[in-house]
Backbone as JSON, one array per atom type, in Angstrom:
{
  "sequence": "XXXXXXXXXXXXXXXXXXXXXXXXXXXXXXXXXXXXXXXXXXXXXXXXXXXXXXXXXXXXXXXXXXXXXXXXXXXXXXXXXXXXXXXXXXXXXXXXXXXXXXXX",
  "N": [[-18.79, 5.28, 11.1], [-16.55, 5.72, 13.81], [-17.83, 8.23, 16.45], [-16.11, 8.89, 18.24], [-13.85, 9.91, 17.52], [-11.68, 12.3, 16.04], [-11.45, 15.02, 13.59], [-9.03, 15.64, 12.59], [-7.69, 13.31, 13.19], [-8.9, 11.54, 11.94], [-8.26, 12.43, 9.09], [-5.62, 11.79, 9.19], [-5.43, 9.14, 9.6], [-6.75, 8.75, 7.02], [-4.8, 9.12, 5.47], [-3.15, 7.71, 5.96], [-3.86, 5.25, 5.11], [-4.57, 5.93, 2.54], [-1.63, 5.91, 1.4], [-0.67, 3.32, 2.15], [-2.17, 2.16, 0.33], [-0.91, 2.66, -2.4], [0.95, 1.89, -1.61], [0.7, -0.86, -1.63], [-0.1, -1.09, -4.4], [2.5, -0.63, -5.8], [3.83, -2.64, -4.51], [3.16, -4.87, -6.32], [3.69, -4.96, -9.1], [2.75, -6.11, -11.28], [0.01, -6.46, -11.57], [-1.74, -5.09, -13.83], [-2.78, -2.21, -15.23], [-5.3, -2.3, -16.92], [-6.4, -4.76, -15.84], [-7.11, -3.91, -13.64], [-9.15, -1.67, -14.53], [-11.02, -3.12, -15.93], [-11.81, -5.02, -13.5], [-12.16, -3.11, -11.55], [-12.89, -0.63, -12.33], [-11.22, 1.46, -12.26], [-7.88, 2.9, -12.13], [-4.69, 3.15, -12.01], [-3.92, 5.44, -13.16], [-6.11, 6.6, -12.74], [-6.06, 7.49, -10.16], [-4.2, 9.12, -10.37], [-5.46, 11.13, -11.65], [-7.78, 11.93, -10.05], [-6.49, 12.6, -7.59], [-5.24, 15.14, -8.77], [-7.73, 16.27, -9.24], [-8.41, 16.36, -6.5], [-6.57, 18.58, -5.67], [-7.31, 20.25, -7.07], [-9.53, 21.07, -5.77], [-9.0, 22.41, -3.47], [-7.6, 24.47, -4.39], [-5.08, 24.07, -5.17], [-2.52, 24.1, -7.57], [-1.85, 20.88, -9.2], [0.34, 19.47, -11.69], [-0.62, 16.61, -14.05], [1.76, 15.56, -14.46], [2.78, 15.4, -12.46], [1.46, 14.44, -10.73], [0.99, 11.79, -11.63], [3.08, 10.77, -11.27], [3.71, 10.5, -8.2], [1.82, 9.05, -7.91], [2.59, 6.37, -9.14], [5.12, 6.12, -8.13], [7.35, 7.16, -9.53], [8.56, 8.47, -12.9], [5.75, 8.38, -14.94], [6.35, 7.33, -17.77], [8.07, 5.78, -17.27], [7.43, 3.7, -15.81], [5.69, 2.28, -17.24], [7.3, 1.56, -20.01], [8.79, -0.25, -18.15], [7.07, -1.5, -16.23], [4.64, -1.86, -17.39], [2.47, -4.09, -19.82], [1.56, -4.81, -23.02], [-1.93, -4.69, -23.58], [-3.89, -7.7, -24.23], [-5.77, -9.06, -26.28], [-8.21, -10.46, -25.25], [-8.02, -9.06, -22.77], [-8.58, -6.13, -23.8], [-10.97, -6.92, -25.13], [-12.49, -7.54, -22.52], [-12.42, -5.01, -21.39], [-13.85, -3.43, -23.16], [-16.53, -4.98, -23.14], [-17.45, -4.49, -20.45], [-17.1, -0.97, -20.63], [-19.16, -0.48, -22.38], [-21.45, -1.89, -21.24], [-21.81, -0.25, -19.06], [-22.84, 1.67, -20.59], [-25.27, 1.08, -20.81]],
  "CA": [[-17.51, 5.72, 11.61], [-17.04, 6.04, 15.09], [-17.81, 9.48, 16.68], [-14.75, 9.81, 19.16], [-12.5, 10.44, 16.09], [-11.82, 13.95, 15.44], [-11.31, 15.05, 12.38], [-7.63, 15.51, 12.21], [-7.19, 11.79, 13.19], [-9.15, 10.72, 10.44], [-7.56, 13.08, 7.94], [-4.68, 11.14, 8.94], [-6.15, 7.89, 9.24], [-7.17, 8.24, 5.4], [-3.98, 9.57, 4.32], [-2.3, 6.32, 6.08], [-4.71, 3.98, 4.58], [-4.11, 5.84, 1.12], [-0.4, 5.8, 1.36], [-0.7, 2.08, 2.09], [-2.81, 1.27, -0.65], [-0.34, 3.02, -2.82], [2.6, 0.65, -1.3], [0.43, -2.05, -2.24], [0.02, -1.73, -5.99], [3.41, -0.64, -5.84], [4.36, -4.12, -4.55], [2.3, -5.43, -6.93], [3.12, -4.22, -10.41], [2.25, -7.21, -12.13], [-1.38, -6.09, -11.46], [-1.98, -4.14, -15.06], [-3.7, -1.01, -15.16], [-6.17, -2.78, -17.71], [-7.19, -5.51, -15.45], [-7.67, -2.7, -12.73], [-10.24, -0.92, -15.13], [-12.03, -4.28, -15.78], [-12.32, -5.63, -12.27], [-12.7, -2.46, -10.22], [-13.25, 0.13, -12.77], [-10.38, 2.26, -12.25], [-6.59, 2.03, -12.44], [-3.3, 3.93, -11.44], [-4.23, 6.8, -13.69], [-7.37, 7.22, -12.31], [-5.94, 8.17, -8.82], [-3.41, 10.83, -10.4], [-6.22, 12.45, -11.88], [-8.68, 12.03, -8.4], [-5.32, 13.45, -6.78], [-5.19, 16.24, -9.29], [-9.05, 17.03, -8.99], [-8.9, 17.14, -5.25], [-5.65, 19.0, -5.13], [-7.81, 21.73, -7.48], [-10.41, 21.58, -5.22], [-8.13, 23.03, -2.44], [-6.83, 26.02, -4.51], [-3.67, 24.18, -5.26], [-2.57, 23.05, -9.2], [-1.39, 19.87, -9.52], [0.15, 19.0, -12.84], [-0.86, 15.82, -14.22], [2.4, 14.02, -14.24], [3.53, 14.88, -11.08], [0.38, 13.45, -9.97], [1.39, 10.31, -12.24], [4.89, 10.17, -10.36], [3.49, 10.58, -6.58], [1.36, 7.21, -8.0], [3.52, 5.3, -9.96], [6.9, 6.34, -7.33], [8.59, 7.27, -10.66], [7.26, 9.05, -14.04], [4.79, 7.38, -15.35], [6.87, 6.71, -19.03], [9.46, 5.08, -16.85], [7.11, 2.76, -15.43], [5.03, 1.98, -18.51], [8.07, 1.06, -20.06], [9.45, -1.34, -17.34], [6.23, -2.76, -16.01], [3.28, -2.23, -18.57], [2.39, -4.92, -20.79], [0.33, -4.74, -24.17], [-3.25, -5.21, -23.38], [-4.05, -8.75, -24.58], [-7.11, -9.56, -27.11], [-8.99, -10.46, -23.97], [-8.87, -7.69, -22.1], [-9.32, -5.26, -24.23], [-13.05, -7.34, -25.23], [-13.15, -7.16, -21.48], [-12.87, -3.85, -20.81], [-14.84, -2.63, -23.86], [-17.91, -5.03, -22.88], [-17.31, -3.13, -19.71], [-17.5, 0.41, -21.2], [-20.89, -0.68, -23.14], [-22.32, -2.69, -20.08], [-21.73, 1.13, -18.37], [-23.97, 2.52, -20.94], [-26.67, 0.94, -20.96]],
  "C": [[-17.67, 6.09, 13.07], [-16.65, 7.92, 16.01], [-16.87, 9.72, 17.51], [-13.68, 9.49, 18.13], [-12.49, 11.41, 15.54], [-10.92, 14.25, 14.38], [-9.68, 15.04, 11.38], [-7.16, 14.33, 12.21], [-7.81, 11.15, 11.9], [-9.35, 11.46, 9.16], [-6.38, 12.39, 7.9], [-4.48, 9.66, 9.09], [-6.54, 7.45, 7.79], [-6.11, 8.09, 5.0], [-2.88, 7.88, 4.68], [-2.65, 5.13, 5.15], [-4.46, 3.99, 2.76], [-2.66, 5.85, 0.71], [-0.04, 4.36, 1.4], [-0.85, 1.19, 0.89], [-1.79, 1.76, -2.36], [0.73, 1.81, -3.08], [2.18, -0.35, -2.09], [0.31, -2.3, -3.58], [1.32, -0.95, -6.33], [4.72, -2.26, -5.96], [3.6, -5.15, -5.54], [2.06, -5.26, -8.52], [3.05, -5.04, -11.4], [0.52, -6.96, -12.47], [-1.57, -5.12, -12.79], [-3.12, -3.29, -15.33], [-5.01, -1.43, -16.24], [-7.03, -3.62, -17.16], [-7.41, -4.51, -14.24], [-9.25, -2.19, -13.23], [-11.16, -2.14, -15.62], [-12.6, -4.32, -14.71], [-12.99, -4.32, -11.49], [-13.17, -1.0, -11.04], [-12.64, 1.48, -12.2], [-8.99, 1.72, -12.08], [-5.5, 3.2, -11.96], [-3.53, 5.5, -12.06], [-5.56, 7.75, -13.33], [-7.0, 8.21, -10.91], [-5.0, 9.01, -9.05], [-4.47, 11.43, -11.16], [-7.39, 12.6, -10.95], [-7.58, 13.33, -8.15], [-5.39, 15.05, -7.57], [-6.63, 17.46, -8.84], [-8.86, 17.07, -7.34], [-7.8, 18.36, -5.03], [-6.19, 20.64, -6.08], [-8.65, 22.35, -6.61], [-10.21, 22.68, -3.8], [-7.45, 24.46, -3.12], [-5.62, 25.57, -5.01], [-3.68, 23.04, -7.08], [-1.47, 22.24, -8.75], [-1.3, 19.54, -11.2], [0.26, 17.34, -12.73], [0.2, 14.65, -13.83], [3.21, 14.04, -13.38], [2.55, 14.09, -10.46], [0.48, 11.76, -9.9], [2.86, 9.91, -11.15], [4.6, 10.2, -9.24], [2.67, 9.29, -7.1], [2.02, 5.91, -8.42], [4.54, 5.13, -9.37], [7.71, 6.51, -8.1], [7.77, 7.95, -12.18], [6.83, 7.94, -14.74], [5.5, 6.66, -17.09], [7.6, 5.57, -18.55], [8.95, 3.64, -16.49], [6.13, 1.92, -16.0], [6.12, 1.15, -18.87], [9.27, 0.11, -19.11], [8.5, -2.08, -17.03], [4.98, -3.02, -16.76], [3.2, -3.24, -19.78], [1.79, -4.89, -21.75], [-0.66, -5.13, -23.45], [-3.39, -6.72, -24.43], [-5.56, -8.68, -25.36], [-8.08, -9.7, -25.99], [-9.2, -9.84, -23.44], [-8.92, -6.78, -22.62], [-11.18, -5.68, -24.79], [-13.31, -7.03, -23.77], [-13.54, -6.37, -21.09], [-14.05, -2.81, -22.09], [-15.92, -3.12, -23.4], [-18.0, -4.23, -21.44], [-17.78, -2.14, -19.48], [-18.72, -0.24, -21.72], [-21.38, -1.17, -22.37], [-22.7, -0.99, -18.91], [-22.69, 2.0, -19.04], [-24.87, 2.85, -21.04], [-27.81, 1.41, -19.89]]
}
């Protein structure tokens, strides 16, 4: 990282980059929180409960499903039920060999 960047710029340098990346699986909700946790080994729920754990680590409670609604841009039932799809036979083998490839 380069050292003439003080710290407030890249407090708000992250928060741009994570507000972005937000937009993007926003624009993107075909992307299914299942093939998320395959490919990259995390998924939309993962970053409202990051968000939650850092927002403890600061002193401040975050409940869970506001965390879910600052990720999802809506509560998370709402957007289950409009863009979530059953997991398919396939990826659930995927993501279990996955989980057991993690254990070993």
């Amino acid at each position: 990282m380069s050292s003439n960047i003080d710290s407030q710029t890249q407090t708000e340098l992250e928060a741009a980059v994570f507000r972005r990346f937000l937009k993007h699986l926003d624009d993107h909700k075909e992307v299914q929180n299942i093939d998320l946790m395959i490919l990259a080994d995390f998924c939309r729920n993962c970053l409202s409960k990051w968000y939650v754990a850092a927002a403890a680590e600061k002193g401040v409670e975050v409940d869970c499903d506001a965390a879910r609604e600052f990720v999802y841009g809506m509560p998370y039932s709402e957007w289950k039920d409009k863009h979530q799809l059953p997991a398919t036979p396939e990826q659930m083998e995927a993501f279990e060999a996955k989980q057991a490839a993690k254990k070993k």
